[in-house]
N, C-alpha and C positions, 0 to 999 in steps of 0.2 A: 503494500500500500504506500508506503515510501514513494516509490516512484510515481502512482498517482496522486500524490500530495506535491511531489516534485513539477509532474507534469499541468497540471492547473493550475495552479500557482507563478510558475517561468512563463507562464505566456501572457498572463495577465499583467506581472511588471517585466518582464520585454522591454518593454517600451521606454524604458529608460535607465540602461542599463550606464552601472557607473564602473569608473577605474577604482584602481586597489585603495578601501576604505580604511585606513587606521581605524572608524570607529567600530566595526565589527569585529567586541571581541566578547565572549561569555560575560551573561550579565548584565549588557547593555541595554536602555530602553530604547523599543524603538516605537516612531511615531509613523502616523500616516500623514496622508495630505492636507488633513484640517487641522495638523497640530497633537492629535491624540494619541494616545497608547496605542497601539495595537497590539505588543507582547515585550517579551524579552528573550535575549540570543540566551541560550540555555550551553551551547557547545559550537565552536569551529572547527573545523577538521576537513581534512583535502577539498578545501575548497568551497567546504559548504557549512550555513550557520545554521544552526535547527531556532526555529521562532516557536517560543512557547505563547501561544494567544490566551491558557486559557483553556482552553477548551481544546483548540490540537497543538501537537508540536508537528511543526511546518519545516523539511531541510529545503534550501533555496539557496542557490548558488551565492557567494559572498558578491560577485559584481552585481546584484541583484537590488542592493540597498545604495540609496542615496546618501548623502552627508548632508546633516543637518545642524543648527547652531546648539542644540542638547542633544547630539547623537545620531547612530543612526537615521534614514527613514527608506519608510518603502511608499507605493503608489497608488494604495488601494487602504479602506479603513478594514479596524478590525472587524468588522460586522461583514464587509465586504471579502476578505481572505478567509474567515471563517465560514461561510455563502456556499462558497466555491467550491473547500471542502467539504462542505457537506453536501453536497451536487455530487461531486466525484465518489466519496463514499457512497450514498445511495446508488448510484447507479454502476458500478461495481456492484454493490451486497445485491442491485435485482439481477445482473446479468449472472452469478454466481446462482443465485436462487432458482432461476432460468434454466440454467445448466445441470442443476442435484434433480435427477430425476431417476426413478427407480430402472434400473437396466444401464446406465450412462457408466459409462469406463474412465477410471479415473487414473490418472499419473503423479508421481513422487513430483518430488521440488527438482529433481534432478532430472524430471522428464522420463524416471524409467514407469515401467508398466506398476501400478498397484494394487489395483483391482476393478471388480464390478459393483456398482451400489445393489443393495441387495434391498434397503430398507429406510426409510427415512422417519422419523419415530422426534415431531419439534426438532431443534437441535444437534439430537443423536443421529449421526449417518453411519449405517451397517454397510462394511463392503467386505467382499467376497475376495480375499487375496488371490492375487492371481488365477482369478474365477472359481475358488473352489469355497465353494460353500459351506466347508466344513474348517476351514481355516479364516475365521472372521474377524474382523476388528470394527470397534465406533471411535468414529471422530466427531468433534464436534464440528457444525458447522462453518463455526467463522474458521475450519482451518485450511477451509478450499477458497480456490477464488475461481473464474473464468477467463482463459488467458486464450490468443489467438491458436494455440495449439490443440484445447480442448479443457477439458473438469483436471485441475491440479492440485493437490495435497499441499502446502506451505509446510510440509514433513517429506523429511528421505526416507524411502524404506529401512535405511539403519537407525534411525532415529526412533521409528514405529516398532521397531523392532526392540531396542533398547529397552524401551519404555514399558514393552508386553513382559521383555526379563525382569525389570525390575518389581512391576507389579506382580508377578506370577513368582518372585523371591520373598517380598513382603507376605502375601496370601500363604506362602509354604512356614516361613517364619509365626506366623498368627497360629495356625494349627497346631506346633509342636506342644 
């Protein structure tokens, strides 16, 4: 989601993109175009400042902000870069929602094969590893998204894996 927070957010201040800002550094408040808060830079790092608004943290390229007479700014208000993300999140979470349908084949973070959705139960999505029915796992839902390739896991099969050791360790531990 990063990169859709990345990507609606870079198009909208585009428009006026600045040179290398001494004031972008953790910490900083930054304002909008009427003067106001919009957030504060929470972290800098290759190149990008995460904007905490509040309500999201925002990474956005560092040329991305203006120089202001108290700091930072960027080109949109907080009401307005808040808007957009939540534009982008919803329609992400419908196009994911879209996508979890019982029968739909899903793939790891790494793009390998994971399984078949077997069952969608609120929340809980049943999938059929490697299509076998008898070897099953639930994930939640916010852990797929809708990517141009197809239904994705935001999980490696080693990770899902991990995680079934460690709960199926704990559950053996509980018993003794």
């Amino acid at each position: 989601m990063k990169f859709v927070k990345l990507a609606a957010a870079a198009a909208v201040l585009a428009a006026t993109p600045a040179l290398a800002n001494e004031q972008v550094v953790a910490g900083a408040t930054v304002t909008g175009p009427e003067g106001n808060a919009v957030g504060t830079i929470v972290s800098v790092e290759n190149g990008q400042a995460v904007l905490d608004t509040g309500k999201h943290k925002v990474p956005l390229g560092v040329e991305m902000y203006g120089q202001g007479e108290t700091g930072p700014t960027i080109t949109v208000t907080k009401v307005q870069l808040d808007g957009m993300i939540d534009a982008q999140l919803a329609e992400a979470a419908a196009k994911r929602d879209a996508a979890l349908v019982v029968g739909a084949e899903a793939m790891d973070a790494k793009h390998a094969p994971l399984g078949t959705v077997l069952e969608i139960d609120g929340d809980n999505i049943v999938l059929a590893r490697g299509g076998d029915e008898t070897n099953k796992v639930t994930l939640l839902r916010e852990y797929f998204d809708a990517t141009d390739h197809g239904l994705m896991a935001r999980l490696t099969n080693a990770q899902i894996d991990a995680a079934m050791a460690q709960a199926a360790s704990a559950a053996g531990s509980a018993g003794e």
